[in-house]
C-alpha distance (Angstrom), angle and dihedral (degrees) to the residues before:
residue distance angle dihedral
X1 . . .
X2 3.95 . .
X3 3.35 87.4 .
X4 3.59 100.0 44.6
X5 3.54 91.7 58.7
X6 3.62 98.8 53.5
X7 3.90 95.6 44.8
X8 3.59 99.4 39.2
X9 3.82 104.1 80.0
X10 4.03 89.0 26.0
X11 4.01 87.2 63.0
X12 3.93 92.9 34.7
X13 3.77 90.1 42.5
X14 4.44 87.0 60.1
X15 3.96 88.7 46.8
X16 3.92 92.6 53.2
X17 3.91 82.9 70.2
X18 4.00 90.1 71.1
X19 3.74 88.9 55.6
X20 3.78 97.8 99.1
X21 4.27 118.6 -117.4
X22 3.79 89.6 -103.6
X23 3.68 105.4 47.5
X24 3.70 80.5 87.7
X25 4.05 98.4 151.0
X26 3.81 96.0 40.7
X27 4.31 89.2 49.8
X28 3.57 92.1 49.1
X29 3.74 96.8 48.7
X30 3.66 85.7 55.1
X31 3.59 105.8 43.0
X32 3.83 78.1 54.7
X33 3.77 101.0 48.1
X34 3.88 82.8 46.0
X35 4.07 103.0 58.2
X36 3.94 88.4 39.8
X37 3.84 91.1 53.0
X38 3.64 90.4 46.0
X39 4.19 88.9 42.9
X40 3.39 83.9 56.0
X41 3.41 99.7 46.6
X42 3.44 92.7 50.0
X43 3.70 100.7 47.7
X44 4.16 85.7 54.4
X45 3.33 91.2 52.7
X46 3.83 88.1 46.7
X47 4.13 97.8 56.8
X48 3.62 102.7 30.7
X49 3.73 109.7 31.8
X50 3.63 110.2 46.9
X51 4.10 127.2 167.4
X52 4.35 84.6 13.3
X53 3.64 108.1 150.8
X54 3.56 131.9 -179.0
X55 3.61 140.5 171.5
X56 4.16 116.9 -114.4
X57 4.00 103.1 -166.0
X58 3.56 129.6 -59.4
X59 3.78 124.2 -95.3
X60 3.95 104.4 -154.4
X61 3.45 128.7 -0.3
X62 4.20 105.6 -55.9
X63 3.95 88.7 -2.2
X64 3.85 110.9 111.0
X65 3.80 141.4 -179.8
X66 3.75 105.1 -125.2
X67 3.34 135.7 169.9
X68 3.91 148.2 -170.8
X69 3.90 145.9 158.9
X70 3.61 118.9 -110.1
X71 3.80 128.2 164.8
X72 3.90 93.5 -92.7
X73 3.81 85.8 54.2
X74 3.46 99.4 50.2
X75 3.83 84.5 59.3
X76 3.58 96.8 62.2
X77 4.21 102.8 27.6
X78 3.75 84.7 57.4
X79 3.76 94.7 50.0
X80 3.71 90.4 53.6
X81 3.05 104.7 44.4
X82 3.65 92.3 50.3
X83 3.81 88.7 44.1
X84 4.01 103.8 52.3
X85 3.83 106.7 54.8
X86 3.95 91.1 50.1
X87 4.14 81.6 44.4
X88 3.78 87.8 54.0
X89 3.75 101.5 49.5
X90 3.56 88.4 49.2
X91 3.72 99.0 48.8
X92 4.44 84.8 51.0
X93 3.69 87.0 76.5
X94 3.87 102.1 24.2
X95 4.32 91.4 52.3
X96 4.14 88.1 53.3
X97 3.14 92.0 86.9
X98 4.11 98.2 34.9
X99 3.49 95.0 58.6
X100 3.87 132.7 -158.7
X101 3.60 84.2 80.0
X102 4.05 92.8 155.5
X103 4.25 84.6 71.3
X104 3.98 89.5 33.2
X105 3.73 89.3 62.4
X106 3.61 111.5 34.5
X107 4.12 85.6 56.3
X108 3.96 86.5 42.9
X109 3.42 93.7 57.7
X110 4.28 100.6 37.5
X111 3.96 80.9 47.2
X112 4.14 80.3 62.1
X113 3.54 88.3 55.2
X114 3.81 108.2 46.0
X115 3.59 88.9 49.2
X116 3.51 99.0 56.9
X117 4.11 80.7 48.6
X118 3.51 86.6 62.0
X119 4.14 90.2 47.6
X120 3.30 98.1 48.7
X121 4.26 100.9 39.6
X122 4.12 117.4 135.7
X123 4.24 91.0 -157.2
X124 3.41 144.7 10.2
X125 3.91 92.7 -93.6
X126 3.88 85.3 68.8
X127 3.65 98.3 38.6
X128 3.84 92.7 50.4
X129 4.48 100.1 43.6
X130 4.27 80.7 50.0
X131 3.62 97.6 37.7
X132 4.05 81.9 55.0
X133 3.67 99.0 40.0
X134 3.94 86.1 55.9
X135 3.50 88.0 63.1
X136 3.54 93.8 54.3
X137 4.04 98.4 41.4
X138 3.70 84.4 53.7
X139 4.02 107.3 48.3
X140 3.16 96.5 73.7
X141 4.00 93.8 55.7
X142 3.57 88.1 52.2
X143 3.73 87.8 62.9
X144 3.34 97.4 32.8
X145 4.08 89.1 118.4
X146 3.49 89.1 64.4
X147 4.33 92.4 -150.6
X148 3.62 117.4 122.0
X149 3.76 98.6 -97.7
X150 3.85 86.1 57.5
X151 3.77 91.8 50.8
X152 3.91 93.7 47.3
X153 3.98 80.7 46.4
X154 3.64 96.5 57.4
X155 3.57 97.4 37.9
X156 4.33 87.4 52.3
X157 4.17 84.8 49.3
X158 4.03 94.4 52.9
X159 3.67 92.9 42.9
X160 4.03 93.5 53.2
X161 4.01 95.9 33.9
X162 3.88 96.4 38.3
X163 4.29 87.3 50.2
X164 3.76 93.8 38.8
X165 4.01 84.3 50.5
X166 4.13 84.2 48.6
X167 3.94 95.2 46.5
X168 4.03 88.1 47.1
X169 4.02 86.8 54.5
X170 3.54 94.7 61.8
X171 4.01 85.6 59.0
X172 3.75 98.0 42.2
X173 3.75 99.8 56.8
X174 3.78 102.3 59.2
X175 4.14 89.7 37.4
X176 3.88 84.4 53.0
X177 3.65 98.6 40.5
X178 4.12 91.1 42.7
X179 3.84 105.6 37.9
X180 4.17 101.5 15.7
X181 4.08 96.0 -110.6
X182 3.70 90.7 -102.6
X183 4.25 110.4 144.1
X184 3.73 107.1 -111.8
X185 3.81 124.1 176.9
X186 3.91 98.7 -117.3
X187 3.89 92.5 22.0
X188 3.34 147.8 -77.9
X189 3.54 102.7 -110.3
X190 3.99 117.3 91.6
X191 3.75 114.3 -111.4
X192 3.83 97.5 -125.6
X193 4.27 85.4 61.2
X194 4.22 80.3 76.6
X195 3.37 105.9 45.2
X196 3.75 96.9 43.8
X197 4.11 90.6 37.9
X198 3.46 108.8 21.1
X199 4.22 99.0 149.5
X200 3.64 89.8 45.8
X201 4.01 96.1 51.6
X202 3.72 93.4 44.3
X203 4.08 91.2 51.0
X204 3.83 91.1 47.8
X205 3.80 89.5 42.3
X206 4.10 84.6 57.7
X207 3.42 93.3 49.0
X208 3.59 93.7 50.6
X209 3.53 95.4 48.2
X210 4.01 96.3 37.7
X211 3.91 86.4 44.7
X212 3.67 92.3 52.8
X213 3.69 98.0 31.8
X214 4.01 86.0 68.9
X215 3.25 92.0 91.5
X216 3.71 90.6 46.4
X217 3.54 84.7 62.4
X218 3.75 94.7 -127.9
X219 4.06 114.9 168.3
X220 2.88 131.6 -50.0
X221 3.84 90.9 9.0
X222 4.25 94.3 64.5
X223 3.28 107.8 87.3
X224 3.90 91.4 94.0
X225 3.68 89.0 63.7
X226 3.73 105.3 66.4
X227 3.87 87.2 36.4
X228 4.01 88.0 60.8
X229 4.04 89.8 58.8
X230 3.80 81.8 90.2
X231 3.82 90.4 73.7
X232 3.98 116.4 94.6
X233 3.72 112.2 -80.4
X234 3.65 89.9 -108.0
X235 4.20 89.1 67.0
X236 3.84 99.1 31.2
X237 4.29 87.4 54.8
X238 3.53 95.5 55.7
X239 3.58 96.6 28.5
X240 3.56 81.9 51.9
X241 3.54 101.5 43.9
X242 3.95 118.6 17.0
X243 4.06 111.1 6.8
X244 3.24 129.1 52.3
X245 4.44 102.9 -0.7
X246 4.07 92.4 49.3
X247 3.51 85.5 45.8
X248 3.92 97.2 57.8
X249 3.91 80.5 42.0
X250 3.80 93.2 49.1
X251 4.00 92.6 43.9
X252 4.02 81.6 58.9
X253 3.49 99.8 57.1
X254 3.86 92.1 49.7
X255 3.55 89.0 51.8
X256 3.64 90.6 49.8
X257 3.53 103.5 44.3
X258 4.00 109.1 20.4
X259 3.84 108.3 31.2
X260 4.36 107.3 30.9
X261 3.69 89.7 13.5
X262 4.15 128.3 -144.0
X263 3.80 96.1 -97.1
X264 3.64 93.3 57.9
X265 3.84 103.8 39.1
X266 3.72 87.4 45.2
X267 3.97 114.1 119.4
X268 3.56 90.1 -2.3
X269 3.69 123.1 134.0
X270 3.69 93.8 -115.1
X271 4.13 90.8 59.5
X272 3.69 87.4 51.1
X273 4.01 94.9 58.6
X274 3.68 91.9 47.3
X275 3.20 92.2 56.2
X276 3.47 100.2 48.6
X277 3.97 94.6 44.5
X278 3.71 83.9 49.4
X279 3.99 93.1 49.3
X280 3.88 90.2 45.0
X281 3.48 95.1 54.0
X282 4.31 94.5 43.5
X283 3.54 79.5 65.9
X284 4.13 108.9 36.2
X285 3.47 81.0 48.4
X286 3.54 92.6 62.1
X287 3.37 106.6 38.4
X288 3.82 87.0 52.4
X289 4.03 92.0 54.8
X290 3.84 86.8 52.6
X291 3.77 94.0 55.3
X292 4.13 90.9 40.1
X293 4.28 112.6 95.7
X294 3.76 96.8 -176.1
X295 3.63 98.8 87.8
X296 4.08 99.6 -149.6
X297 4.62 87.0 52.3
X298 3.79 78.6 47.4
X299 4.02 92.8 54.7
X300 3.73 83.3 39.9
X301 3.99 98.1 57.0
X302 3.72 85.9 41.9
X303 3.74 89.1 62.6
X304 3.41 93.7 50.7
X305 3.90 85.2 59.3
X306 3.60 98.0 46.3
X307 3.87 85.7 44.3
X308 3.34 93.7 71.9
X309 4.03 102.8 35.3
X310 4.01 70.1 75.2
X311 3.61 92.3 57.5
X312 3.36 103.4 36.3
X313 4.10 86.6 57.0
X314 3.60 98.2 48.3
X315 3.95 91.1 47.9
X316 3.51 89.6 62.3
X317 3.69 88.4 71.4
X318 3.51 102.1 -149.0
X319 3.56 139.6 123.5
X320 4.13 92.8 -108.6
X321 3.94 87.0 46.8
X322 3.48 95.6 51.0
X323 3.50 93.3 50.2
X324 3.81 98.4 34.2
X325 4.23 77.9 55.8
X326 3.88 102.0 60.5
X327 3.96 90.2 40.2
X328 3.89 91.8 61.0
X329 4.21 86.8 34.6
X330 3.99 80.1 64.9
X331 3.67 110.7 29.2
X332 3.71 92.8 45.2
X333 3.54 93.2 46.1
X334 4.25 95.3 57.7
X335 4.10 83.0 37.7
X336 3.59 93.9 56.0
X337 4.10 111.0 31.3
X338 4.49 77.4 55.1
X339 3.92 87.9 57.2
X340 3.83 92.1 48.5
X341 3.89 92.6 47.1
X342 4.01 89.7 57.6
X343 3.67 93.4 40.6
X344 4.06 81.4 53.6
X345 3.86 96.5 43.5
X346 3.95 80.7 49.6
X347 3.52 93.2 51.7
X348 3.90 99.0 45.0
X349 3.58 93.4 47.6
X350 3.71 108.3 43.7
X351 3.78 101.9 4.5
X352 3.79 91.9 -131.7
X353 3.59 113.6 145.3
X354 3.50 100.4 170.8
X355 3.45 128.6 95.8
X356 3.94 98.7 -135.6
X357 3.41 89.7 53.9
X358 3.62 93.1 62.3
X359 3.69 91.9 79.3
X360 3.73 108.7 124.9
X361 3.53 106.8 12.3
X362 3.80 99.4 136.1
X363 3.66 86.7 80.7
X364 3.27 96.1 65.3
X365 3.81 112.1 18.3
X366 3.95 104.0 32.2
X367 3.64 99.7 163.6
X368 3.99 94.0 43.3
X369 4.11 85.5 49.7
X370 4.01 93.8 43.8
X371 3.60 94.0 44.9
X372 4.02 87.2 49.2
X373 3.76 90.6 47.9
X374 4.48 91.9 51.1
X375 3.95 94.3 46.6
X376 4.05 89.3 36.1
X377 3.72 89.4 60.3
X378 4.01 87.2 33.8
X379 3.88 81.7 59.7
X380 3.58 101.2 55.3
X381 3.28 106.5 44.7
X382 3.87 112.5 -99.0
X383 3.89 106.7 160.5
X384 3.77 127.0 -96.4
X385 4.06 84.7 31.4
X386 3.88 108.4 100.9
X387 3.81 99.8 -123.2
X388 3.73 93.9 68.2
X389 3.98 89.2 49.5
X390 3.89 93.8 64.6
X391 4.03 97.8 33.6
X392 4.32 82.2 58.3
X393 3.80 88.7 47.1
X394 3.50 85.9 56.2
X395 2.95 103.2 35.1
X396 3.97 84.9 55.2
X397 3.97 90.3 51.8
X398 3.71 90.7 54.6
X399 3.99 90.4 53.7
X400 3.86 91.8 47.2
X401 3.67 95.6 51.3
X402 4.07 83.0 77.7
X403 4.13 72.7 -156.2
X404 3.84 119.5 138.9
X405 3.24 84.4 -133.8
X406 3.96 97.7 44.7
X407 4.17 83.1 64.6
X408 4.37 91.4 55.6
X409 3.81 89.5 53.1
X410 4.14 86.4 43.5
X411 3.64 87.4 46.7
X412 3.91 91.1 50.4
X413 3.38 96.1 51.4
X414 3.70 92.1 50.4
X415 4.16 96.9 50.8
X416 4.23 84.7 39.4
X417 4.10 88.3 54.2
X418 3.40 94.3 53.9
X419 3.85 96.6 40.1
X420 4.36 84.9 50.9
X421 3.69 93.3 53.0
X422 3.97 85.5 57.7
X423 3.86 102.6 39.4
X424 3.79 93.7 44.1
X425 3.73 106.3 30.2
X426 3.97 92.9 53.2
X427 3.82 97.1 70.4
X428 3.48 99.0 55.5
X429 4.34 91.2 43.9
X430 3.77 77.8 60.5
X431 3.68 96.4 51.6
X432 3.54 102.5 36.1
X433 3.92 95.6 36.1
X434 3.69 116.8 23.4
X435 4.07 118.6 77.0
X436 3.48 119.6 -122.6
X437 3.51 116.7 -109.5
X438 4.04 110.9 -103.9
X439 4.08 90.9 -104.3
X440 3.39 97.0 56.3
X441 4.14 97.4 55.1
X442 3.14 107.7 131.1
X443 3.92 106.6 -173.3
X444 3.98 98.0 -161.5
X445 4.10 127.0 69.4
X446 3.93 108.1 -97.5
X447 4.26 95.8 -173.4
X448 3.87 103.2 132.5
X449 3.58 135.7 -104.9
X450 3.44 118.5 -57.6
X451 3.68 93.8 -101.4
X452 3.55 95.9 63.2
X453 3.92 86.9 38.1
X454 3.67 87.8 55.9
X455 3.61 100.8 51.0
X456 3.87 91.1 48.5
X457 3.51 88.7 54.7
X458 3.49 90.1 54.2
X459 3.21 106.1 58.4
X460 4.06 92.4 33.0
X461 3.67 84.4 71.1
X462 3.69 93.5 44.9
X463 3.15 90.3 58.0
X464 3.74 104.6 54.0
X465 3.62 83.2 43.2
X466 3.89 94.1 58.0
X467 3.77 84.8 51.7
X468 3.56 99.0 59.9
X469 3.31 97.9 36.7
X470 3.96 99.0 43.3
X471 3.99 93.9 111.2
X472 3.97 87.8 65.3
X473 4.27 101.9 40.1
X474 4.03 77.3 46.2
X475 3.60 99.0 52.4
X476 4.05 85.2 42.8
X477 3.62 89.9 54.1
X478 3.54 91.2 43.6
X479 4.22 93.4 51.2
X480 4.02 84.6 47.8
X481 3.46 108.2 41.1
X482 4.11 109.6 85.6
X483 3.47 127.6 173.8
């Protein structure tokens, strides 16, 4: 059924292509009626078949595509298959105006597919064909605008992703060839390979990590990040918040904790510069989103950020930072896809991209400008809102580390939490609490569609939900997370 659930929407995804351009209703209704199956499908899986593996077909000679469902897994299968069918009802009424939606949604929905391949991979084989057929489901959304600045876009994302994938190679071979791949809880790789090697295993661990953590955006491989925010809101939201970034987060965490292992990448050398890459960019991240006035590049560098509070977690490779890791993976993830879908509903509506010409909006988009407001405060941390529940668990891993280096990331997070509440919070004062200036009155409500309503709604109350229930999805995490 693992299986099943990865191919499905890959293999429907290709058909959708026959549908012809103008058999708009009857393609939508199916994309729809695909993810949800597949949701579904997934979630099954999810609560009644944990730990099934299987094998899918083999690639070359002894070289198969396998995969299982582990605790880390769970983590990130459930978040996208929660994630994409709210994604694709919102994108029905956002794409109308886009156009080439036949292309749009066929990729959409095989993008669904190949990251659940990713989720649900037994070894590093797996991880790595999915990890780069992601890239390649994805491109073409990037450029889906077809302008110049899309183009330049795209060809800045393939560059990064493609190299990252290249730099992550070098890493996967010998881990395949010595240890078999396979995810282990303590790693794959025999002890004796870091005693009697222990330069070479901490450079291939870096590339691994570094190669993988391109699509986490960690510095200096971000810049393709905020250059993607030119992508409909549709792509940039789940780029930005389930696809392709927590997948460069999630290949990290394997790496960490299944393949090299936390008891023998602890105090190394190698820990201590992903850290402090990680740390750097929580904080260049933020600093940049401060100084950015086009509110969708300012979601964008505040990815980038959050990205690597991620990182900077699982590289302390502990218990508490493993866990601390997949609780911001998912709370960020339903915190920041929300944010994209108002700054989309802004953008469709009034075409007003920048931030100063927010001011005023709750007169004539109240929902959008609520909605901001609840996953705005979500964002940066305010208590009972999920986001601040995972940034103190990490927070608290950092401090337990007793590691010089534990106390830079904890000192990153703390100038980045500050910086958040500033770069996030200030759009919604000026839509909730500046006037509009007497030009820009619009008498008549301008919230979208109710598709796009819908889906904010949605996630809205998952939100609040995640918040008051944090103590038991943390506790779950906590019971499934091994290293």
């Amino acid at each position: 059924m693992l299986s099943i659930a990865v191919f499905f929407p890959i293999v429907a995804g290709l058909l959708l292509l026959l549908v012809p351009e103008e058999k708009r209703r009857m393609r939508n209704v199916l994309v729809e009626l695909i993810t949800l199956a597949d949701s579904v499908l997934v979630f099954y899986v999810l609560l009644n078949r944990q730990g099934m593996e299987n094998e899918a077909f083999p690639l070359v000679r002894n070289l198969m595509l396998r995969f299982s469902l582990d605790g880390t897994g769970t983590v990130f299968a459930a978040l996208a298959a929660f994630l994409w069918p709210i994604a694709t009802l919102y994108a029905f009424e956002y794409m109308a105006h886009e156009g080439r939606e036949r292309y749009f949604f066929a990729l959409y929905t095989v993008s669904f597919g190949v990251t659940l391949g990713i989720a649900l991979s037994a070894d590093l084989v797996t991880m790595y064909v999915f990890y780069e057929l992601l890239s390649l489901s994805t491109l073409p959304l990037v450029m889906h605008g077809s302008s110049e600045e899309s183009q330049r876009a795209g060809r800045r994302y393939m560059m990064f992703t493609f190299g990252g994938a290249a730099l992550a190679l070098i890493g996967v071979i010998p881990a395949v060839v010595w240890g078999g791949g396979r995810f282990v809880p303590g790693g794959s790789l025999d002890a004796s390979l870091f005693s009697a090697h222990p330069v070479l295993m901490q450079v291939l661990f870096l590339c691994m990590t570094l190669g993988f953590g391109v699509k986490a955006a960690v510095f200096p491989f971000h810049s393709w990040l905020p250059a993607a925010a030119v992508a409909p809101t549709p792509v940039t939201a789940l780029l930005h918040a389930a696809a392709v970034v927590k997948a460069g987060a999630f290949a990290v965490i394997r790496v960490c904790y299944y393949t090299f292992g936390a008891d023998s990448m602890h105090g190394t050398a190698a820990q201590a510069v992903l850290i402090l890459l990680a740390s750097f960019t929580i904080v260049y991240g933020a600093l940049r989103a401060v100084r950015e006035h086009h509110l969708k590049r300012r979601l964008a560098w505040s990815t980038v950020s959050n990205l690597s509070y991620i990182v900077m977690a699982a590289a302390l490779l502990t218990q508490d930072g493993m866990t601390a890791a997949l609780a911001h993976l998912l709370f960020h993830a339903l915190v920041k896809i929300t944010l994209f879908y108002c700054a989309g509903a802004v953008l469709v509506q009034t075409e007003r991209t920048q931030i100063e010409s927010m001011r005023g909006l709750m007169r004539i988009m109240p929902l959008t400008s609520v909605v901001y407001a609840i996953a705005a405060l979500g964002l940066s941390g305010t208590p009972m809102l999920p986001a601040f529940i995972s940034k103190w668990l990490i927070g608290n891993a950092a401090l337990a580390s007793g590691t010089p280096f534990g106390y830079v990331g904890l000192a990153a997070i703390l100038i980045s939490a500050i910086l958040c509440a500033i770069y996030v919070i200030y759009p919604a004062f000026f839509m909730l609490f500046r006037g509009m200036d007497d030009a820009d009155g619009e008498p008549v409500r301008l919230d979208p569609g109710p598709c796009m309503k819908l889906s904010m709604a949605i996630l809205t109350l998952a939100i609040v939900l995640c918040g008051l229930f944090s103590n038991t999805i943390v506790s779950y995490i906590a019971g499934i997370a091994t290293v």
